[in-house]
C-alpha positions in Angstrom: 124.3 72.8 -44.0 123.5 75.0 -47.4 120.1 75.8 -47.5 117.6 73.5 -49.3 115.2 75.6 -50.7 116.1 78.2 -53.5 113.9 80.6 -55.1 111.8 77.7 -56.8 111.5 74.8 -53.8 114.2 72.0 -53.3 116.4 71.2 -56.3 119.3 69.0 -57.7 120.1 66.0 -59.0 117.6 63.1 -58.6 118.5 59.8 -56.2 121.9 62.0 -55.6 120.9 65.2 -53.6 116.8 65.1 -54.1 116.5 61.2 -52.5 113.7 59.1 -51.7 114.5 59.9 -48.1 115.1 63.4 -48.5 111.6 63.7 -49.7 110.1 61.6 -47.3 111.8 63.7 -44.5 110.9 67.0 -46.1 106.9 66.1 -46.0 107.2 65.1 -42.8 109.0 68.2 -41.5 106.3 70.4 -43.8 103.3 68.7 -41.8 104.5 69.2 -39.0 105.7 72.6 -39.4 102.0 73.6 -40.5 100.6 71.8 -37.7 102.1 73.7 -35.3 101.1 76.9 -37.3 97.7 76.6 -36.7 97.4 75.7 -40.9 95.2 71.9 -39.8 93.1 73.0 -36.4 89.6 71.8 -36.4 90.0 69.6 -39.2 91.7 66.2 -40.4 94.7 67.7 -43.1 94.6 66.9 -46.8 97.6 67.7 -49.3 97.3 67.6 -52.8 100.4 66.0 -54.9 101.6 65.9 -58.2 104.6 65.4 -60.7 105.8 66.3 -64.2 107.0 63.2 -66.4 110.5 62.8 -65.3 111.2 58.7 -64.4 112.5 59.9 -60.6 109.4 61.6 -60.3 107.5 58.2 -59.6 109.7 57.2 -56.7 109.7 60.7 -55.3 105.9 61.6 -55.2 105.6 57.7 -53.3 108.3 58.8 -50.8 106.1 62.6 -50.6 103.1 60.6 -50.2 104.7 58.3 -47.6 105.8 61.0 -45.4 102.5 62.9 -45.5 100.2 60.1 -44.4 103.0 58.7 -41.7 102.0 61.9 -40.3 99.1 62.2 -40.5 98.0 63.8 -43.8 95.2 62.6 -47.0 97.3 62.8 -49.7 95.3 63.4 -52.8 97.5 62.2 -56.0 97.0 63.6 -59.3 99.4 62.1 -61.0 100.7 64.1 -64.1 99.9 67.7 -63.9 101.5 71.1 -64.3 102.8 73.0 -61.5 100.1 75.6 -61.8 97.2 72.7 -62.0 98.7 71.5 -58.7 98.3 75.0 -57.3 94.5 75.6 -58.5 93.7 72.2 -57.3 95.4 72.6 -53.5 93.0 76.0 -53.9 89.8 74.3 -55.1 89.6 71.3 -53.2 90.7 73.5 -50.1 93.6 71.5 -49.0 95.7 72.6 -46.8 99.3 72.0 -48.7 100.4 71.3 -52.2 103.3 69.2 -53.4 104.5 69.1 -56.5 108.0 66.7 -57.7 109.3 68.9 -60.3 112.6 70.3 -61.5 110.7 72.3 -64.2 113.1 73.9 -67.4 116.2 71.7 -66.0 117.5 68.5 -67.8 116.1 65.0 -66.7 118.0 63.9 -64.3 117.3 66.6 -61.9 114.0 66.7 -60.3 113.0 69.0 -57.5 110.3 69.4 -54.6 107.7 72.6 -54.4 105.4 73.5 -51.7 101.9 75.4 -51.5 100.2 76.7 -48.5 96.3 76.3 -48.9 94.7 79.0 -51.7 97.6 77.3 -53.6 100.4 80.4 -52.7 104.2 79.5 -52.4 105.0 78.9 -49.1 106.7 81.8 -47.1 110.4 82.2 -46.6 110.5 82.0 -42.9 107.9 78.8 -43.3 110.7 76.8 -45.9 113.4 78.2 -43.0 111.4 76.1 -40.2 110.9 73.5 -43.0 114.5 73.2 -43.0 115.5 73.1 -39.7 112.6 70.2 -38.7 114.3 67.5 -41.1 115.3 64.3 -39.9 113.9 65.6 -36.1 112.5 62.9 -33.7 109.0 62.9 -33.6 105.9 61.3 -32.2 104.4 58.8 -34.7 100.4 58.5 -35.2 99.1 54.4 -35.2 96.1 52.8 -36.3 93.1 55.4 -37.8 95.5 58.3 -37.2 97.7 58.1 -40.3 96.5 59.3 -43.2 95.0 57.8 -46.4 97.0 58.3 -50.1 94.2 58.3 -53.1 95.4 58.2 -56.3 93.2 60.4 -58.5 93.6 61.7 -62.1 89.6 62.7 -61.7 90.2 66.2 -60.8 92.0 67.1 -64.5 88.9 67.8 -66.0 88.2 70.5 -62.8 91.9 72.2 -64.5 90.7 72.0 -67.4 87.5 73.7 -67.3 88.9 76.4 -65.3 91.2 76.8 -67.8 88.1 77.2 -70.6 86.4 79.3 -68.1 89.0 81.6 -67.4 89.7 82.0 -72.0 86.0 82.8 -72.3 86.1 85.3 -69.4 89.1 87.2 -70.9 87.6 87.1 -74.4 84.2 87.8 -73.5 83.1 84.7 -76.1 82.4 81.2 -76.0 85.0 79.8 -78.5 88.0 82.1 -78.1 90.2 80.7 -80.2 87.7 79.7 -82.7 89.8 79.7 -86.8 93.4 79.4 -85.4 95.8 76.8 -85.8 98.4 76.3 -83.1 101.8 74.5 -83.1 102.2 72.9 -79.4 105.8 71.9 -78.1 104.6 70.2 -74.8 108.4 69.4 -74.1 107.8 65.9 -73.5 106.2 67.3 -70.1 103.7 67.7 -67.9 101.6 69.9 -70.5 101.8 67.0 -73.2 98.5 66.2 -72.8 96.2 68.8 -71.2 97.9 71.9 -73.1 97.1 70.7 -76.3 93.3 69.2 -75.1 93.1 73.4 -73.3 93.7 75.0 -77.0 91.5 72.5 -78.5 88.5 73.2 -76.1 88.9 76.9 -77.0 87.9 76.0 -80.2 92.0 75.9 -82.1 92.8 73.4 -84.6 96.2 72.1 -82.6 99.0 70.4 -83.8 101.4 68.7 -81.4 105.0 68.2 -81.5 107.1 66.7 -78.4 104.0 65.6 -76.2 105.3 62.3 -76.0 106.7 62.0 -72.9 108.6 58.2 -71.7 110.0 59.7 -68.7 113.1 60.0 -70.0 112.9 62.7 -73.0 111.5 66.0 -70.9 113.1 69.1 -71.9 115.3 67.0 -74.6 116.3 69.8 -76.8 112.6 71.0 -77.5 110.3 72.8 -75.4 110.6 77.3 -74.1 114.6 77.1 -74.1 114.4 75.5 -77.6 112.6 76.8 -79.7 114.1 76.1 -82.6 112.0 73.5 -83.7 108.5 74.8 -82.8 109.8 77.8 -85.4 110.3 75.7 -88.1 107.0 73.9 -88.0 104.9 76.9 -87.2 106.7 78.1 -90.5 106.2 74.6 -92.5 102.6 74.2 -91.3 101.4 77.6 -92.2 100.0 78.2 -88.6 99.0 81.3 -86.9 101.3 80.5 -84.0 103.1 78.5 -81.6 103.3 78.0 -78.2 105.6 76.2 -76.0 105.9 75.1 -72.1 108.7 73.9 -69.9 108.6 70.6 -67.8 106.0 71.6 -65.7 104.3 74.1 -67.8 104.4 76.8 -65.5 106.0 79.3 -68.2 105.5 79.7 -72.4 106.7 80.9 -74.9 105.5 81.5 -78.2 106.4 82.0 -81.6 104.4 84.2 -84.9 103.8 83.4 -87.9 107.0 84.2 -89.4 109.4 82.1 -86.8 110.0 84.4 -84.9 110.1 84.6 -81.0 107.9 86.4 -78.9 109.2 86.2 -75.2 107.8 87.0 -71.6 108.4 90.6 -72.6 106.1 91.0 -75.1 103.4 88.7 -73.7 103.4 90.9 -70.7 103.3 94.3 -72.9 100.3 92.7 -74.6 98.3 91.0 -71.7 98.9 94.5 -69.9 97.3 97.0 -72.8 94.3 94.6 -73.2 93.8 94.3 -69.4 94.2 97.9 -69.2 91.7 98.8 -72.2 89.4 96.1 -70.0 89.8 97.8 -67.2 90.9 94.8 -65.1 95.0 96.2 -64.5 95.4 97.2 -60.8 96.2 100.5 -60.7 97.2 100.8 -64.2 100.4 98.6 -63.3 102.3 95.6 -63.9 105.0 93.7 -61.9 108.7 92.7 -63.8 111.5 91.8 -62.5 114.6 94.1 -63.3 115.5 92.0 -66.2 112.9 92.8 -68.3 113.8 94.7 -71.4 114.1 98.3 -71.7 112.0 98.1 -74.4 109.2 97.0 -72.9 109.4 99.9 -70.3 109.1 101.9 -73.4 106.0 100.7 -74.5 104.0 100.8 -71.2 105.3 104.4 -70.9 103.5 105.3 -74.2 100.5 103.2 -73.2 100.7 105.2 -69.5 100.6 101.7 -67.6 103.1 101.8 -64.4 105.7 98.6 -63.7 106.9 97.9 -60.6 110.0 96.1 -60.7 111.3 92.9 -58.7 114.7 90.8 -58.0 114.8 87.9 -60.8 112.6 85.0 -59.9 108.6 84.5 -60.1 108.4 84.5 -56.1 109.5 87.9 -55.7 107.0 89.3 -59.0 104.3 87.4 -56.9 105.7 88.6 -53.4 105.3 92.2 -55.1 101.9 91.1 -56.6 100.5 90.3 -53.1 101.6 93.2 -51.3 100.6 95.7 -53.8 97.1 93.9 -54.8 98.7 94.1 -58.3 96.5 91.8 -61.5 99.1 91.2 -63.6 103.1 90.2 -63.2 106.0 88.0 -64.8 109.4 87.9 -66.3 111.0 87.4 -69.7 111.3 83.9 -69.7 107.6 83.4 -69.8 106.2 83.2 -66.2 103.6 85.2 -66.4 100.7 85.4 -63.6 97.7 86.9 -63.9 96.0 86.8 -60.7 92.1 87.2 -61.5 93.0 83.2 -62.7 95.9 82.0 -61.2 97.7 82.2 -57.6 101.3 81.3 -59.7 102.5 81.4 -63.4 100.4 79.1 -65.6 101.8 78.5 -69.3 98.9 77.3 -70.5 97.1 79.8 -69.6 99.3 82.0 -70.8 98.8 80.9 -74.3 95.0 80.5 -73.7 94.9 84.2 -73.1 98.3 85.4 -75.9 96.0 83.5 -78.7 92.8 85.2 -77.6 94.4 88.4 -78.4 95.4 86.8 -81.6 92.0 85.6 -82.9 90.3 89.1 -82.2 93.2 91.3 -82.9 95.1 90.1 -85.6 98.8 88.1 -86.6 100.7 88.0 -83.7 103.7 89.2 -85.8 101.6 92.7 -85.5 100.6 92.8 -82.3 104.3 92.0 -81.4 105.6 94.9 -82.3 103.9 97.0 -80.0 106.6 96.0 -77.2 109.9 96.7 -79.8 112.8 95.1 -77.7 116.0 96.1 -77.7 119.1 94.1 -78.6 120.4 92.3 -75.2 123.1 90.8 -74.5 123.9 88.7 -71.2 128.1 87.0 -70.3 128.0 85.4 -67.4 131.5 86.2 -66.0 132.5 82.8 -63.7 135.5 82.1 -61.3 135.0 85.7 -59.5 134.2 87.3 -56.0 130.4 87.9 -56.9 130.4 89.4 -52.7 132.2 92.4 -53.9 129.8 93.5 -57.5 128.4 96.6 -56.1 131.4 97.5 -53.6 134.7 97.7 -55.8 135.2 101.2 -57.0 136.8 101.0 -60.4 134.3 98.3 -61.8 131.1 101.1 -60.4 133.2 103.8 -62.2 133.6 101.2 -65.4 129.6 100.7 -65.2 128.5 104.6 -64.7 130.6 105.3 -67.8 128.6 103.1 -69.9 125.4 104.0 -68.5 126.2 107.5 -69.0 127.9 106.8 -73.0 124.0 104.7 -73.2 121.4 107.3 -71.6 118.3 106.7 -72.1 118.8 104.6 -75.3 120.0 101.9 -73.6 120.3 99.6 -69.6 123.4 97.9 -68.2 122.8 95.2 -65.1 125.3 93.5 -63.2 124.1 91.0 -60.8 125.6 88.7 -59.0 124.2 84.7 -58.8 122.5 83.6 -56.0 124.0 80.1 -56.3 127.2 80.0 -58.3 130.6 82.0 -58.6 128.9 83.9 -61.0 128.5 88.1 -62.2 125.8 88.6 -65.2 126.4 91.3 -67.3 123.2 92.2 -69.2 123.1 95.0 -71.6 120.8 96.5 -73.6 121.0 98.6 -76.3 119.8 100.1 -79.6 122.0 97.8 -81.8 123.1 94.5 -81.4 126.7 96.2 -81.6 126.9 98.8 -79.6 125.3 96.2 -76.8 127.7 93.4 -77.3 130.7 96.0 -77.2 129.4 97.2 -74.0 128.9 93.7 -72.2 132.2 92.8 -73.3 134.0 96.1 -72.3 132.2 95.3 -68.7 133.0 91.7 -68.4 136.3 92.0 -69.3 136.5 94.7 -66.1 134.6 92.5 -63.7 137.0 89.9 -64.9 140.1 91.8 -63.7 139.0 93.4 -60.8 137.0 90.5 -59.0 139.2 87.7 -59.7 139.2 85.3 -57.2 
């Protein structure tokens, strides 16, 4: 059988491969699994669940909730709430597990399942292994008083929110942090249509929403981080300081300045990074990106004298890094960002909580942008090829040391192989958008040839 769980929990397409009974099944297995790790001795287990606004989500959090108290679990429902409100909540209310349905960025008809272990932490890799291999296994059933209870409760919201005003006023240093700015919020029709906006507004923002009207059907539609199209034109129309935008579940943003234009997980992290370092609150001097970060952001932290450790693509491994290394601050380009002194996972609203404090005491973001002056990148995803053999065949290696070498130091090259798909990226970066497209083509067409399958 293929392994469920990916890099982000269980995923696919709703009532096809994520079924009502695979979810049941996969809360049963988790409880059970954590039982027998010692994660519920002494005490009656409680799990907290939530969802993002996608229509399978209602059948799949009934069937998570179903499986939890057959075995014995208090399932504590929230309802709508981002990824990362799930997590602070699982922490908070010391649970011991958090669910959350959720195929985050990915169209509507997908949907997916995510685990936390108590503090709200993803769940380890050998943990999702014996997840795995305890589905659809016999097991004793509990009767009478011995199943647990499922309480819906949309209650504990307002404990989200006001950590999420705490933790703006912390990293601010003032009551109203946001206090004069107006904000454009694309909420993607998700589960940040309603508490993003309220977050920014609490802060003191005057907010103006756009795709925070979710019918279960419209998430991620063309709006929200992977379309920002939109959200640039009405920043532009509407004269406001800035935008923001989430994804489905809110655990990644994006935001836009006052002239349209984008400012990505890169520069977010270059910014978050100086501040915390003039603070005093970076780890070490040192932040964690994964090796798809831009080269130009690696240039800015350099002159800045702040470190980065870099990761594998995927939040997991920048917070797998994070924890080992006691690391404050970490993320990737597409806008997961994590800074730990709030957050146990990557939390877009807090994201733009702290990105528009830095705005309202420093200046237009346009400015403070430019501090982290990417470079030109350009990604092909080469398909139909023998990704197995990416680092092993010797004329594509020669192919790539030739255009590292013709780069230097003014440019990156990347070839990596997909974790999930017949698939070779080619990523380059370089000091035009020329001389980087020319490359990535000159490499694809190479990895083309020599790894057909």
């Amino acid at each position: 059988m293929a392994r469920l769980f990916g890099t982000d929990g269980v995923r696919g397409v709703a009532n096809r491969d994520i079924t009502a009974e695979l979810a049941l099944d996969l809360a049963v297995a988790a409880a059970h699994v954590l039982a027998e790790r010692g994660e519920f001795s002494g005490h009656r287990p409680r799990a907290v669940l939530g969802r993002d606004t996608r229509l399978s989500g209602q059948f799949l959090s009934s069937a998570v909730a179903a499986g939890l108290a057959s075995a014995g679990v208090d399932v504590i429902d929230v309802g709508v709430l981002p990824t990362p409100g799930v997590a602070y909540l699982t922490g908070s209310t010391e649970a011991d597990l958090g669910v959350v349905i959720s195929a985050s960025h990915n169209p509507m008809p997908d949907n997916g399942i995510k685990f936390f272990a108590r503090g709200g932490v993803k769940l380890p890799d050998a943990v999702e292994e014996a997840i795995e291999e305890r589905v659809g296994a016999a097991w004793e059933r509990p009767i009478g008083g011995d199943v647990g209870e499922v309480i819906a409760s949309d209650n504990l919201h307002a404990d989200y929110l006001a950590h999420l005003a705490h933790a703006a006023q912390d990293f601010s240093g003032t009551a109203c942090p946001l206090d004069g700015l107006t904000i454009v919020v694309d909420g993607a029709h998700g589960a940040a249509s309603a508490i993003g906006p309220a977050a920014l507004e609490a802060a003191g923002a005057t907010v103006v929403r756009m795709h925070c009207e979710p019918d279960g059907r419209n998430i991620n539609a063309g709006v929200g981080s992977t379309h920002l199209g939109p959200l640039a034109a009405a920043v532009v129309e509407r004269g406001a300081d800035m935008g923001v935008a989430y994804d489905g579940d809110a655990d990644r943003c994006l935001a836009i300045d006052q002239s349209g234009a984008i400012v990505n997980g890169d520069h977010i992290l270059g910014l978050l990074a100086a501040a915390m370092s003039d603070a005093g609150t970076l780890y070490r001097n040192t932040m964690v990106a994964t090796v798809m970060s831009n080269l130009g952001l690696h240039h800015a932290m350099r002159e800045a004298e702040i470190d980065i450790v870099e990761t594998a693509v995927g939040d997991r491994y920048v917070l797998e890094a994070m924890r080992e290394g006691g690391y404050s601050l970490g993320g990737e380009q597409s806008g997961h960002v994590i800074v730990s002194r709030y957050a146990s996972t990557g939390d877009g609203v807090l994201t733009s909580l702290l990105l528009a404090s830095l705005v309202a005491r420093g200046g237009p973001l346009a400015q403070l942008a430019c501090r982290v002056n990417t470079l030109p990148q350009v990604l092909i995803n080469v398909a139909g090829v023998d990704r197995s053999r990416v680092h092993t065949d010797v004329e594509l290696g020669e192919a790539l040391e030739a255009a590292r070498t013709e780069l230097g130091d003014a440019g990156r090259v990347l070839l990596r192989a997909s974790g999930t798909e017949p698939l070779v990226r080619v990523m380059v970066e370089a000091a035009t958008a020329e001389a980087a497209q020319q490359h990535a083509d000159r490499l694809a067409a190479v990895v083309a040839v020599r790894l057909s399958l």
